[in-house]
MIDOVO-863297 format. One record per residue (C-alpha): residue in one letter; x, y, z; residue number from 1. Coordinates in Angstrom, 2 decimals. Example, Ala and Ser with C-alpha at 12.3 -4.5 7.8 and 13.67 -1.06 7.14 Angstrom:
<nodes>
+------+---------+---------+---------+------+
! resn !       X !       Y !       Z ! resi !
+------+---------+---------+---------+------+
!    A !   12.30 !   -4.50 !    7.80 !    1 !
!    S !   13.67 !   -1.06 !    7.14 !    2 !
+------+---------+---------+---------+------+
</nodes>
This chain:
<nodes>
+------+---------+---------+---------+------+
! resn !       X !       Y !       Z ! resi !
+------+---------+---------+---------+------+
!    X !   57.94 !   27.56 !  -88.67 !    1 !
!    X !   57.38 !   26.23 !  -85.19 !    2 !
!    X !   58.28 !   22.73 !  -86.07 !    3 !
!    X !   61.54 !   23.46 !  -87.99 !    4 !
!    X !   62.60 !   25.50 !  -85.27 !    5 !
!    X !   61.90 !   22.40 !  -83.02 !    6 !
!    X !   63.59 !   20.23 !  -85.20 !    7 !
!    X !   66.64 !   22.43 !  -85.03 !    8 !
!    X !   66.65 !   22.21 !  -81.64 !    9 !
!    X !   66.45 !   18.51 !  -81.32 !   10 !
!    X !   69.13 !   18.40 !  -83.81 !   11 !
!    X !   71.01 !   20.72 !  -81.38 !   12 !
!    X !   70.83 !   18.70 !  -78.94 !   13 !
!    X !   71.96 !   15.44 !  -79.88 !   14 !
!    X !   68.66 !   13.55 !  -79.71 !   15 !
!    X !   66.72 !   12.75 !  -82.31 !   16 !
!    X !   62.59 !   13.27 !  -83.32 !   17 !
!    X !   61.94 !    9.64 !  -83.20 !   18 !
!    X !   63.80 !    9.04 !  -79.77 !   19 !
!    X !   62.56 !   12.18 !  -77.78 !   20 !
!    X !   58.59 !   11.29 !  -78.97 !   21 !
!    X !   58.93 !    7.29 !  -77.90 !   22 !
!    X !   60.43 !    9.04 !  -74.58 !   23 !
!    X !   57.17 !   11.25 !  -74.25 !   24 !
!    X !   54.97 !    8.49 !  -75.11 !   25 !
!    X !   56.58 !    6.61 !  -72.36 !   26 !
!    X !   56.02 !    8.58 !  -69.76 !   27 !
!    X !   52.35 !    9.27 !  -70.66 !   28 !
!    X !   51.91 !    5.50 !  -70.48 !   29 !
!    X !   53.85 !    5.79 !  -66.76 !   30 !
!    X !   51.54 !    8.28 !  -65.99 !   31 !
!    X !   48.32 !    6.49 !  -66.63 !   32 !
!    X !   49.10 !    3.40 !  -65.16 !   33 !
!    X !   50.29 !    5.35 !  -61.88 !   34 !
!    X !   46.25 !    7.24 !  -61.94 !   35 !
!    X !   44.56 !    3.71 !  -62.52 !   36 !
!    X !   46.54 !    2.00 !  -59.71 !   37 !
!    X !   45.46 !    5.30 !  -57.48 !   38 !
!    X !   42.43 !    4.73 !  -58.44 !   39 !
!    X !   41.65 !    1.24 !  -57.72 !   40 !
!    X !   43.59 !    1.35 !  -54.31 !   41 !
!    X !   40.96 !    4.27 !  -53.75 !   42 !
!    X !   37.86 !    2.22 !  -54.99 !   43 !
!    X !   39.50 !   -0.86 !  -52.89 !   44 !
!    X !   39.74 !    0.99 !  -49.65 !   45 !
!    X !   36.28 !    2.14 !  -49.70 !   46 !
!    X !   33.37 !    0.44 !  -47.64 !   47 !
!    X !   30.14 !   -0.23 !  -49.42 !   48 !
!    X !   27.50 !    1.08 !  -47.51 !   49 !
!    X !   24.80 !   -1.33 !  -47.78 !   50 !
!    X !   26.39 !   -3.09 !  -44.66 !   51 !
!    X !   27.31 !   -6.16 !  -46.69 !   52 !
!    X !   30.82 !   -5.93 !  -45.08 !   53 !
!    X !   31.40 !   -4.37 !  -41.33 !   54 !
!    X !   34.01 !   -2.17 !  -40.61 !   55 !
!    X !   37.45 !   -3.35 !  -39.63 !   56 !
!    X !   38.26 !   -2.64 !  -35.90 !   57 !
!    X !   36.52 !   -3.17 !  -32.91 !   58 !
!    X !   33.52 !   -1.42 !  -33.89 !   59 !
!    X !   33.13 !    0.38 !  -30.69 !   60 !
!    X !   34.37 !    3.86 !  -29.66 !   61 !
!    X !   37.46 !    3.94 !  -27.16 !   62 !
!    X !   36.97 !    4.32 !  -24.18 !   63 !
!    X !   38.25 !    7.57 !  -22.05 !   64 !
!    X !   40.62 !    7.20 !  -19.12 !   65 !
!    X !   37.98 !    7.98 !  -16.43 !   66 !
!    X !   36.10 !    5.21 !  -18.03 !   67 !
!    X !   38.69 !    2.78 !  -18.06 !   68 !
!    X !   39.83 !    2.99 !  -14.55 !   69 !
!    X !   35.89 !    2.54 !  -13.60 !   70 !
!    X !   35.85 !   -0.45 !  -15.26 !   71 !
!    X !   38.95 !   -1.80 !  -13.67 !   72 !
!    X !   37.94 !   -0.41 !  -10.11 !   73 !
!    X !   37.18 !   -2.99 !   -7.76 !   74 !
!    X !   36.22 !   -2.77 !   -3.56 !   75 !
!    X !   38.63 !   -3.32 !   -1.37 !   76 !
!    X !   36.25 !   -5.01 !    1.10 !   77 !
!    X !   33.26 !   -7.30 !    0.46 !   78 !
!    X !   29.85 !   -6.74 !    0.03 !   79 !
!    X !   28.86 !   -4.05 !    2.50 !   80 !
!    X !   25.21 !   -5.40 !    2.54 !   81 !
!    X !   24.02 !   -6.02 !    6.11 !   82 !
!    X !   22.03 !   -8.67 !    5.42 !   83 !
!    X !   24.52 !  -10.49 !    3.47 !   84 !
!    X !   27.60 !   -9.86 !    6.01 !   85 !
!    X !   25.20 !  -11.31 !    8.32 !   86 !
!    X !   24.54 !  -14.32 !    6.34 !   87 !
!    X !   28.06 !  -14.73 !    5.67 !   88 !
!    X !   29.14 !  -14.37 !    9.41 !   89 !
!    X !   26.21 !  -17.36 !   10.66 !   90 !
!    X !   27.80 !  -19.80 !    7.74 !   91 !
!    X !   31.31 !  -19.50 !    9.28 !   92 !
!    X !   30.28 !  -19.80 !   12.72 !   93 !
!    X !   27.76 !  -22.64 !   11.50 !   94 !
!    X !   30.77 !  -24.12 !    9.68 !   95 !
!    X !   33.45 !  -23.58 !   13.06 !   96 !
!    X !   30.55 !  -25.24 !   14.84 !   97 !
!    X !   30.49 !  -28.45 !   12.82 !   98 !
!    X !   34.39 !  -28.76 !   12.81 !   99 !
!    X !   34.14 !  -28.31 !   16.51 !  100 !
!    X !   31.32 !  -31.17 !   17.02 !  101 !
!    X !   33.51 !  -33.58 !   14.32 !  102 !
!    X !   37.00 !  -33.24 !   16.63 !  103 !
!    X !   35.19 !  -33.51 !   19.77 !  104 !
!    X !   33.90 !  -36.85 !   18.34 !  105 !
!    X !   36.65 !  -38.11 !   16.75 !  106 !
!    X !   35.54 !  -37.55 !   13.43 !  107 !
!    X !   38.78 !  -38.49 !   10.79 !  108 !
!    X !   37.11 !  -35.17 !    8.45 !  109 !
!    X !   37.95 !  -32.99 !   11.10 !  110 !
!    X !   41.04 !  -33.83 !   12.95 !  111 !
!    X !   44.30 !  -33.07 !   12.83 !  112 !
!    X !   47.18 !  -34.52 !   11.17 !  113 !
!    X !   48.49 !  -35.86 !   14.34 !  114 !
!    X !   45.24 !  -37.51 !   15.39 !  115 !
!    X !   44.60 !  -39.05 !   12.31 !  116 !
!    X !   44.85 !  -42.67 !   11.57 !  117 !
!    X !   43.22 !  -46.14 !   12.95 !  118 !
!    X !   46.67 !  -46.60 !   14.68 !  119 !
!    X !   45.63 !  -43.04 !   16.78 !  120 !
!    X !   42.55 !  -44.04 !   17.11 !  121 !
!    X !   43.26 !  -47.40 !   19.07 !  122 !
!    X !   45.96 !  -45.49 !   20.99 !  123 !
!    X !   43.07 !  -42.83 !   22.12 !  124 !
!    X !   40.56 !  -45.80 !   23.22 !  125 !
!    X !   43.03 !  -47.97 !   25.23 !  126 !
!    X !   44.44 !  -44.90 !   27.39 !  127 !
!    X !   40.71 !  -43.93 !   27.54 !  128 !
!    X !   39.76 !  -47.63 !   29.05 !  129 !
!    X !   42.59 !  -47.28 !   31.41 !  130 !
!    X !   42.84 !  -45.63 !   34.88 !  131 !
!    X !   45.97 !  -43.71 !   34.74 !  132 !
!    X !   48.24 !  -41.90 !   37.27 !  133 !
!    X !   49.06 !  -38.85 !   35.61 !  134 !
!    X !   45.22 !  -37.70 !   34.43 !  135 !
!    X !   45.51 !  -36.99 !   38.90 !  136 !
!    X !   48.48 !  -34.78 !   38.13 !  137 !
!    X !   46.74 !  -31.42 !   38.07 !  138 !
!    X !   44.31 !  -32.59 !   41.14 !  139 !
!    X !   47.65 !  -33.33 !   43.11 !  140 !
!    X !   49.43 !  -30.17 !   42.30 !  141 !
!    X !   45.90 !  -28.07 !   43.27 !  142 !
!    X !   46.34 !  -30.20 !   47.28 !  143 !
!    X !   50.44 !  -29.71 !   47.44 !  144 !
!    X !   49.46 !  -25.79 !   46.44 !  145 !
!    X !   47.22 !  -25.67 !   48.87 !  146 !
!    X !   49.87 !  -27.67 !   51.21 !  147 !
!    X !   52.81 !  -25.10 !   50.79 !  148 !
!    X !   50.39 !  -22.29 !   52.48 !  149 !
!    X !   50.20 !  -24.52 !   55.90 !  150 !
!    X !   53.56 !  -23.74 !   57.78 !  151 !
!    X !   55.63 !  -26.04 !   59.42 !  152 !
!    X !   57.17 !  -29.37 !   58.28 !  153 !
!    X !   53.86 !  -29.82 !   55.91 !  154 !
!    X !   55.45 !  -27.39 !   53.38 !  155 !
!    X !   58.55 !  -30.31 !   53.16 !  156 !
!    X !   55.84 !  -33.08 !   53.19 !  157 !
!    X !   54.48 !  -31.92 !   50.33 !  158 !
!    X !   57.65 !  -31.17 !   48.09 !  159 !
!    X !   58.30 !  -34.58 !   48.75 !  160 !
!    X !   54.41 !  -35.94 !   48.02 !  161 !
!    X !   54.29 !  -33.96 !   44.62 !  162 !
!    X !   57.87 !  -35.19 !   43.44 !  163 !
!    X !   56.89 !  -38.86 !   44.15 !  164 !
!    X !   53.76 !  -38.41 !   42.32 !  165 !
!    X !   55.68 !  -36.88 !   39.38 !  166 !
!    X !   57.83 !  -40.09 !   39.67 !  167 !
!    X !   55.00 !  -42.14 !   39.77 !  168 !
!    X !   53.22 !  -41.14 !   36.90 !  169 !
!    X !   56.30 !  -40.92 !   34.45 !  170 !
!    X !   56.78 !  -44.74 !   35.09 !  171 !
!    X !   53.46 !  -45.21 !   34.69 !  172 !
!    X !   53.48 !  -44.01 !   31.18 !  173 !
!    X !   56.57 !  -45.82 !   30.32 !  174 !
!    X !   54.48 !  -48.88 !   30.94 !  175 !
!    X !   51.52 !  -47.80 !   28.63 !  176 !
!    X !   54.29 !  -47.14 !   25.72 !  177 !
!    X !   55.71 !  -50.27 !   26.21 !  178 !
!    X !   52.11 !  -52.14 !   26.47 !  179 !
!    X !   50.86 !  -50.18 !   23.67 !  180 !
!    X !   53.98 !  -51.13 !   21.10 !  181 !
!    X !   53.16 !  -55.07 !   21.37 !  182 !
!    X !   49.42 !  -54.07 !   20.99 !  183 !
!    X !   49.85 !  -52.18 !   17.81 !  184 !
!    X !   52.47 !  -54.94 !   16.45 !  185 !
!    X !   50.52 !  -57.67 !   17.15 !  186 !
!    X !   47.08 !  -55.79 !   15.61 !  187 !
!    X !   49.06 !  -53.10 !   12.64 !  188 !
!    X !   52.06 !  -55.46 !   12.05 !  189 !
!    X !   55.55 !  -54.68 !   13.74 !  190 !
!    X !   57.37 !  -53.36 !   10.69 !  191 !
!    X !   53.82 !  -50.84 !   10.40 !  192 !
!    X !   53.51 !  -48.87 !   13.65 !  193 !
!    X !   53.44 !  -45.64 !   13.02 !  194 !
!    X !   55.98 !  -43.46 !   15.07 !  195 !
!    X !   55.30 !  -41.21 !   18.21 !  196 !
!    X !   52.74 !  -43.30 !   19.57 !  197 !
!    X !   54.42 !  -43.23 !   22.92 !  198 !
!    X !   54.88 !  -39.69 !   23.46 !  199 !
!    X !   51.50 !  -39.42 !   21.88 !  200 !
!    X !   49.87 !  -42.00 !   24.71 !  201 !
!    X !   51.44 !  -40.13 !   27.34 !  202 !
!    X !   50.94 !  -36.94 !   26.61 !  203 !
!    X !   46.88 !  -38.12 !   26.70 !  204 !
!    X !   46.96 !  -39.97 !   29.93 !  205 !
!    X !   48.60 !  -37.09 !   31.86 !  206 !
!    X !   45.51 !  -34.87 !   30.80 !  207 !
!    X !   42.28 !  -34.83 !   32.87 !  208 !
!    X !   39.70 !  -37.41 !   31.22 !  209 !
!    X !   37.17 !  -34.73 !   30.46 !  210 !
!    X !   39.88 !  -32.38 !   29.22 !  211 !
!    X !   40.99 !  -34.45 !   26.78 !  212 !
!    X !   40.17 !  -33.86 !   22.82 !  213 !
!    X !   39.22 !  -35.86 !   20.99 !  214 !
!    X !   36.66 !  -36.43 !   23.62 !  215 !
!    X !   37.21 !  -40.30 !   24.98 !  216 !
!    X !   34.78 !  -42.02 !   22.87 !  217 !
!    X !   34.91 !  -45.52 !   25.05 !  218 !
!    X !   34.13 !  -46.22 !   29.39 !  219 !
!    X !   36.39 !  -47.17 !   32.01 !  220 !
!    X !   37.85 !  -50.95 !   30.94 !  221 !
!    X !   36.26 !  -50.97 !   27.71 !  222 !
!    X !   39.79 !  -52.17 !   26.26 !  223 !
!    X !   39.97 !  -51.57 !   21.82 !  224 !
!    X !   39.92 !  -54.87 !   20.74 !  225 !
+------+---------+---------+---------+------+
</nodes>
């Protein structure tokens, strides 16, 4: 009874037995495929757990904020060990020492760019060798200051003493440039002097022998060769 009445109804509906059946069939086939793929995506996605593969990640737990910025945290000063600061401080005044010592002595490691050279070097030495006018400069100026104090015409005197010393000096190193710039040519080539030597002889013989750094590394007419 139950399958004619089915059969009517199929027939009712426009469809045949054969037709609706390969539809069912169909979709029971859909279905298991669907539950195998499920199930092998499952069996895929699973670790074994002998430890024959590690997990995928970092393997490590996050780490919280707190523990994060720790991490990143650094001092804003150095080491705040005593003993170290101290050993750190005797090094840099060990190390200022040596630089010290090297420019006194004219060594090339520790000068500076403008006393650098073989060319400086010879300048140095021959306005070292030389007596000059203008390393007396400061002495003279320390007598006319004392001068100005007297009254009377020795105040004048000594306006006109200091002025003529002044005088004196300036042609004096216009000499030593001119001296210096056949020197140099004749031991560096002409076409390799290197610029500023005059200003830079000058500027040393107006300045006290013993204040003079580099410290003069050569005696009284002991002329570079």
């Amino acid at each position: 009874m139950t399958r004619v009445l089915g059969t009517v109804f199929w027939c009712g509906s426009g469809a045949s037995p054969e037709l609706t059946g390969a539809r069912v069939a169909h979709r029971t086939r859909g279905s298991g495929v669907a539950k195998k793929s499920t199930a092998e995506t499952s069996s895929e996605g699973e670790q074994p757990e002998d430890g024959s593969q590690g997990p995928v990640g970092k393997g490590r737990p996050t780490p919280s904020r707190k523990q994060a910025q720790a991490a990143r945290a650094q001092p804003l000063v150095g080491s705040r060990d005593k003993a170290a600061l101290k050993a750190q401080r005797r090094q840099e005044q060990e190390r200022r020492e040596r630089a010290r010592v090297g420019m006194m002595q004219g060594d090339e490691r520790f000068l500076t760019y403008r006393d650098k050279g073989p060319q400086r070097r010879y300048v140095r030495d021959y306005v070292d060798a030389r007596w000059n006018v203008g390393e007396m400069l400061i002495p003279m100026m320390l007598v006319v200051l004392v001068m100005t104090f007297i009254p009377g015409p020795v105040q004048v005197v000594s306006l006109f003493v200091i002025w003529a010393f002044v005088a004196i000096a300036i042609v004096d190193a216009v000499l030593l440039g001119t001296v210096l710039k056949r020197k140099l040519g004749a031991k560096f080539g002409a076409d390799k002097v290197q610029p500023g030597f005059r200003w830079y002889a000058a500027m040393r013989a107006l300045q006290f022998r013993m204040l003079r750094i580099p410290k003069p590394q050569v005696k009284r007419g002991q002329y570079p060769s």
